[in-house]
C-alpha positions in Angstrom: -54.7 -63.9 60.3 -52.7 -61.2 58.8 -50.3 -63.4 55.8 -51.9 -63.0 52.8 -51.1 -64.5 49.1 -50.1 -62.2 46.6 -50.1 -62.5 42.8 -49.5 -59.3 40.1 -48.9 -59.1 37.0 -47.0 -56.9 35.2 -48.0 -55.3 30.9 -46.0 -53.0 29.6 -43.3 -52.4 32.4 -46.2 -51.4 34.4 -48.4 -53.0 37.3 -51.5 -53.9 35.3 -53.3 -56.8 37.4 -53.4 -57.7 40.8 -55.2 -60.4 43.3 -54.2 -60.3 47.1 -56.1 -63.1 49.7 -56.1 -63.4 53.2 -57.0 -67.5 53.3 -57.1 -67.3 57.1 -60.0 -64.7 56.7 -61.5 -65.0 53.2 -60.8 -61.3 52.5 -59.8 -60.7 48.7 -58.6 -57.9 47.0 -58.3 -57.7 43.1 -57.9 -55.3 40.4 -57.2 -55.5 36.6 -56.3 -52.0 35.0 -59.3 -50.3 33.5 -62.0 -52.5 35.5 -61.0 -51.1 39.0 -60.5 -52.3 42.4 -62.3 -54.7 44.6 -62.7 -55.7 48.0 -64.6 -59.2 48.8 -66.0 -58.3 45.4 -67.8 -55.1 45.8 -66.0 -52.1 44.1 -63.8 -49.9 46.3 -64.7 -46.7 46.0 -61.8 -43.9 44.8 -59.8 -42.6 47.5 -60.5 -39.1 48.6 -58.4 -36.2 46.7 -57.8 -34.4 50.2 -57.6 -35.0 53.9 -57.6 -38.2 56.0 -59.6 -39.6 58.8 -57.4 -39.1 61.8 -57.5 -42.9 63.6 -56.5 -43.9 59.7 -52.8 -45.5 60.2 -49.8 -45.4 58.5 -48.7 -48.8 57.5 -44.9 -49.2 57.8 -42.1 -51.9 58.1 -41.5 -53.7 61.5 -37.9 -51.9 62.1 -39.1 -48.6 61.0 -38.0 -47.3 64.5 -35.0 -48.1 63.4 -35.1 -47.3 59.6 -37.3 -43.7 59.9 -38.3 -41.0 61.7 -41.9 -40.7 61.3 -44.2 -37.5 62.6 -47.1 -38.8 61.3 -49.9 -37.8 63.8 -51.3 -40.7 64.4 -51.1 -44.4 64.3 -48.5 -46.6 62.9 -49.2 -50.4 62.0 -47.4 -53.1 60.9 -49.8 -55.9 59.2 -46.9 -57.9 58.1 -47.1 -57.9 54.0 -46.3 -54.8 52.2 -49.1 -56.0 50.2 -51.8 -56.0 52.6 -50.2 -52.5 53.2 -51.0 -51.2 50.0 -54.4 -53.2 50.1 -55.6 -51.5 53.1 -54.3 -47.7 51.3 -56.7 -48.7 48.1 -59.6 -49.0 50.7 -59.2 -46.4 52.3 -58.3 -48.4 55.8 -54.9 -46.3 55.7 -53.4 -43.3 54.2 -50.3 -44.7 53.5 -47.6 -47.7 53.4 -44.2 -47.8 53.4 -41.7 -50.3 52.7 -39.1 -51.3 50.8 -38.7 -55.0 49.3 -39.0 -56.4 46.0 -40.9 -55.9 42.8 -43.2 -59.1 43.7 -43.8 -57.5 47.1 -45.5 -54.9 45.2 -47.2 -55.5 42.2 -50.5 -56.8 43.0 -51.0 -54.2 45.6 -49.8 -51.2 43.6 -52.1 -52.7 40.8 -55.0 -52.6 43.5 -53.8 -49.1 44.9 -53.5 -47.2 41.5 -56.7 -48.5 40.1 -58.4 -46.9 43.4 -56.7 -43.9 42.7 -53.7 -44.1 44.8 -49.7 -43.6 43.6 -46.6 -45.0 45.1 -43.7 -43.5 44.2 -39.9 -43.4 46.0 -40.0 -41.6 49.2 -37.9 -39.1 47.5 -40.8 -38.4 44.8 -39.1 -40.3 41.7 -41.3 -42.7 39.9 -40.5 -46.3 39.7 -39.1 -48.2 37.1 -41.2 -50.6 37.0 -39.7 -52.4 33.5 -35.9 -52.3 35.3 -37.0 -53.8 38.1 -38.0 -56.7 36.4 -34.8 -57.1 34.7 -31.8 -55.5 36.6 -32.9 -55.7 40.6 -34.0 -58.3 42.7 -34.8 -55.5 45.5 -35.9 -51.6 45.5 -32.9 -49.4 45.5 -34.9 -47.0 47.9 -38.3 -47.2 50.0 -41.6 -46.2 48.6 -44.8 -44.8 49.8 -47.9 -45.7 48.3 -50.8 -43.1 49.2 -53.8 -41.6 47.5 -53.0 -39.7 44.6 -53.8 -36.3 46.5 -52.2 -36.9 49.5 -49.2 -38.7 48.6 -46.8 -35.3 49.2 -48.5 -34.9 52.4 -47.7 -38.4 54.0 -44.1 -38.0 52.6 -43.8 -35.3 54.5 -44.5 -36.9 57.6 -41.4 -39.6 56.7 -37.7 -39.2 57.1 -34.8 -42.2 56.1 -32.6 -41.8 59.3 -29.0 -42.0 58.5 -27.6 -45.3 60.6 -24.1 -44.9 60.9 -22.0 -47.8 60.2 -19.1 -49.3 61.7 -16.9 -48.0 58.4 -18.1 -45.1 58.5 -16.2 -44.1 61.8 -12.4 -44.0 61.1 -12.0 -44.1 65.0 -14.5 -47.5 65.4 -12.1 -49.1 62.7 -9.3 -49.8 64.7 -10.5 -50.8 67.8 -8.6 -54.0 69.2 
């Protein structure tokens, strides 16, 4: 019940509209920049400036086991749609979601995350280049994190890229017969 449909828009180089359904449940999501955000068509309200409820999860990727090392205190949840990740953040049904994909993973839910008040940015803090993406890359160069606006250093704290050694990068694993 989890696969949603997701459709953003993009003015300006910027993510400026966005409309996320669940068909299996009804729920819906939309936002259009300068109307704000809703949920099943009631207005979300802004996302708190400070502090998080602590059974609020962390949305993340299904490999992120393998891909970070996370010391979030509490719960981490996969949903399945980076999305529906971001969705959830604009609500306020997580504090944050991580993932790396591609620009049309994103856009409708960072339209519906930043009109509630969130951010998402690179894990290293950079913004996103919203405009290149749309013309040089098909996928992020880097995972983001999309949180509210106030707490979005806080959760990346909590979030480290682990370094997976690869087979080149061993001299000694290179010639192995």
């Amino acid at each position: 019940p989890t696969f949603c449909i997701s459709i953003g828009l993009m003015r300006a180089g910027r993510p400026y509209a966005g409309v996320i359904r669940f068909p299996v449940t009804g729920a819906h999501y939309s936002a259009v920049l300068g109307v704000g955000p809703f949920y099943n068509g009631q207005p979300i309200k802004a996302l708190p400036a400070k502090g998080f409820a602590n059974d609020a999860p962390l949305c993340v990727p299904s490999k992120s086991h393998l891909k970070y090392k996370i010391s979030y205190p509490g719960k981490t949840r996969n949903i399945g749609s980076s999305a529906a990740h971001l969705a959830l953040v604009a609500r306020g049904a997580a504090v944050g979601a991580i993932s790396r994909g591609s620009v049309w993973d994103f856009a409708a839910g960072a339209a519906i995350l930043i009109q509630a008040g969130g951010t998402i940015k690179y894990l290293d803090g950079s913004q996103i280049n919203w405009k290149s993406l749309l013309t040089d890359r098909e996928r992020l160069p880097q995972p983001v994190l999309g949180a509210p606006r106030g707490l979005w250093r806080t959760m990346a704290s909590y979030i480290e890229v682990r370094n997976i050694p690869t087979i080149s990068s061993h001299p000694d694993l290179m010639n192995l017969e």
